[in-house]
C-alpha positions in Angstrom: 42.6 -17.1 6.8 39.1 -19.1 6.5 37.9 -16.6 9.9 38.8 -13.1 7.9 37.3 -14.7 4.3 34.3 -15.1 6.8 34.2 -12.1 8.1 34.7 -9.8 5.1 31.5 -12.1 3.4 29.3 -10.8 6.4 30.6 -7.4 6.3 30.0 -7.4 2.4 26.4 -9.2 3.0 25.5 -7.3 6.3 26.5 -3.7 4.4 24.1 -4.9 1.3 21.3 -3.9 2.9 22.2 -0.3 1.6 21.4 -1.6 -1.9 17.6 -1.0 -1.1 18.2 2.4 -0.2 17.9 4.4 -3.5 14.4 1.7 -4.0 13.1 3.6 -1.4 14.0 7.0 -2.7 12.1 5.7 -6.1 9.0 5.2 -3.7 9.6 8.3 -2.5 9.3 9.7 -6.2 6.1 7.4 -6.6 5.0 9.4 -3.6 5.2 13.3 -6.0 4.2 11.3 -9.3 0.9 10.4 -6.9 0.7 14.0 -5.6 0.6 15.5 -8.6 -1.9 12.6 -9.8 -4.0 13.9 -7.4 -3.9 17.6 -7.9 -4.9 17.3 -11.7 -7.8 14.7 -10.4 -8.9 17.6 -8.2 -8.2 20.3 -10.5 -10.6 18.2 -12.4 -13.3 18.1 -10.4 -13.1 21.3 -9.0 -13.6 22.5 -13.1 -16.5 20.2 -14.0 -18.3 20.4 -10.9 -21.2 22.6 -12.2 -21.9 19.9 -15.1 -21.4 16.6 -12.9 -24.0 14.8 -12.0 -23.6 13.1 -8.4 -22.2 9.7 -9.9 -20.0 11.4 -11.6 -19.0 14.0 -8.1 -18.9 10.5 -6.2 -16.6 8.7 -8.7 -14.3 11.3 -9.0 -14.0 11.7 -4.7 -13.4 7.9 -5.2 -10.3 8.5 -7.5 -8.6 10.7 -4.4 -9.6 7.8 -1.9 -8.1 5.7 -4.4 -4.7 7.5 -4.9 -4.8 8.2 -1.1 -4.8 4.9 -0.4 -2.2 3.7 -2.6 -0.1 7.0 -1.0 -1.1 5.4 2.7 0.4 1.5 1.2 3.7 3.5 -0.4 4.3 5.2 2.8 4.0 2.2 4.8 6.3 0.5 2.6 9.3 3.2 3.0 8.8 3.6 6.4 8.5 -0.4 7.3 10.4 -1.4 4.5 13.3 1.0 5.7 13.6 0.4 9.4 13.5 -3.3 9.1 15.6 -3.8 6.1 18.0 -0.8 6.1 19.0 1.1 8.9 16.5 2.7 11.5 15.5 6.5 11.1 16.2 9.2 13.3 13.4 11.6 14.0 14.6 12.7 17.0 11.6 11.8 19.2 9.4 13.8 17.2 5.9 14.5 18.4 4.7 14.1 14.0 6.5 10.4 14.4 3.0 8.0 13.6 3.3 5.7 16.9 3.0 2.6 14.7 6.8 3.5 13.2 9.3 1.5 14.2 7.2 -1.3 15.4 5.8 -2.8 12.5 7.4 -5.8 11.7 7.9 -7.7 8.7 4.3 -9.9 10.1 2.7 -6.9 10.4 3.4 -5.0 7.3 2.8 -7.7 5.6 -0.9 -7.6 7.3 -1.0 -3.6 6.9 0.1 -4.1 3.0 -2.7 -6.9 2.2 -5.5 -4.9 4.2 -4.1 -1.3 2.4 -4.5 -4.0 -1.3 -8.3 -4.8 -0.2 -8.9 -1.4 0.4 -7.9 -0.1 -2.7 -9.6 -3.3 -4.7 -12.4 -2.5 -2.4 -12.6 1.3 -4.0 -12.0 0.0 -7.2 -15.2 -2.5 -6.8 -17.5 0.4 -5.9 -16.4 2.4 -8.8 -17.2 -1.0 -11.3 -20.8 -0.9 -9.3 -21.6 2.6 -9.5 -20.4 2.9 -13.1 -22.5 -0.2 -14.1 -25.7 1.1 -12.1 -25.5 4.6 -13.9 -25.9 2.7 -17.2 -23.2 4.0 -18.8 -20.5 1.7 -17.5 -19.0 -0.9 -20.8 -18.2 -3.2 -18.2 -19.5 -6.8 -18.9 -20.8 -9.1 -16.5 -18.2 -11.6 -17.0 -15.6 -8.7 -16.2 -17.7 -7.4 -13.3 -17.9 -11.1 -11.8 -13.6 -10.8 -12.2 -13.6 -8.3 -10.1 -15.6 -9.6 -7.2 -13.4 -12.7 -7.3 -10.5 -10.4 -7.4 -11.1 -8.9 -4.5 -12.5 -12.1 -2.5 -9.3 -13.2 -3.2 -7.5 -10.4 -1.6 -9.6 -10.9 0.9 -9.0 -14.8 1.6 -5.0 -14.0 1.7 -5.4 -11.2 4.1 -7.6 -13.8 6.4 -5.2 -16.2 5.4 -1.9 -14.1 6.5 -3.9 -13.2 9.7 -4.4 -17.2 10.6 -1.0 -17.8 9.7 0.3 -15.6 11.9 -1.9 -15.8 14.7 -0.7 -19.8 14.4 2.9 -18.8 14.3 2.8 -16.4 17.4 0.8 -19.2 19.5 3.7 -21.8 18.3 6.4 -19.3 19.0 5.1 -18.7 22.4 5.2 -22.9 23.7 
């Protein structure tokens, strides 16, 4: 009795995994709601470009990195988050399959996700400095030095994560 209580728990624990499933269809949504983000950003720039001065050209092109780069963490996260977490996809052996899917593991999204963070925080730093250098930018010192220690931080924790699990794999190995 105890052994099939048991093994109906695991079945029912084991099978939760599915639960996560329709998260990654809402990332999947995120995904359009950044595509069409990104077309009215373009559309945008593509309308003003005769009026824009080249701060304003550059800051705009930073906006697309920007929203590609959150697209680029999203993706990572379905695909990763999927095949470790859910069930493996099928693709069939598909020539389009990116090589690094199905072999990032929890470590090295992790790692992927922090470096994808920087990135972005990086982008979002440049903007702060190129709005603050064209004078017109209402950001304060105070608020400019926040950022910068925003993104060191991002940047300690990715060095961090690295260390920790360049330690771990060299422990794991003895």
């Amino acid at each position: 009795m105890i052994k099939l209580l048991e093994q109906i728990l695991e079945t029912v624990i084991f099978r939760s995994r599915w639960l996560m499933a329709p998260m990654y269809l809402g990332l999947v949504g995120g995904l359009v709601i950044l595509l069409v983000k990104f077309g009215q950003e373009f559309l945008h720039i593509v309308m003003h470009l005769a009026e824009a001065t080249e701060q304003e050209t550059v800051l705009s092109l930073l906006a697309l990195v920007d929203i590609t780069l959150v697209g680029n963490l999203l993706i990572m996260v379905i695909f990763s988050g999927y095949e470790n977490f859910v069930s493996k996809i099928d693709t069939a052996n598909s020539e389009d399959r990116p090589d690094w899917m199905g072999k990032v593991d929890y470590s090295g999204l992790k790692l992927k996700l922090i470096g994808s963070i920087v990135a972005i925080s990086a982008i979002d730093l440049l903007k702060a400095f190129v709005h603050q250098s064209s004078g017109t930018s209402s950001i304060s010192t105070e608020q400019m030095a926040w950022l910068v220690g925003v993104h060191t931080t991002f940047i300690i924790t990715g060095v961090l994560f690295a260390w920790m699990d360049h330690i771990s794999e060299k422990n794991n190995h003895h």
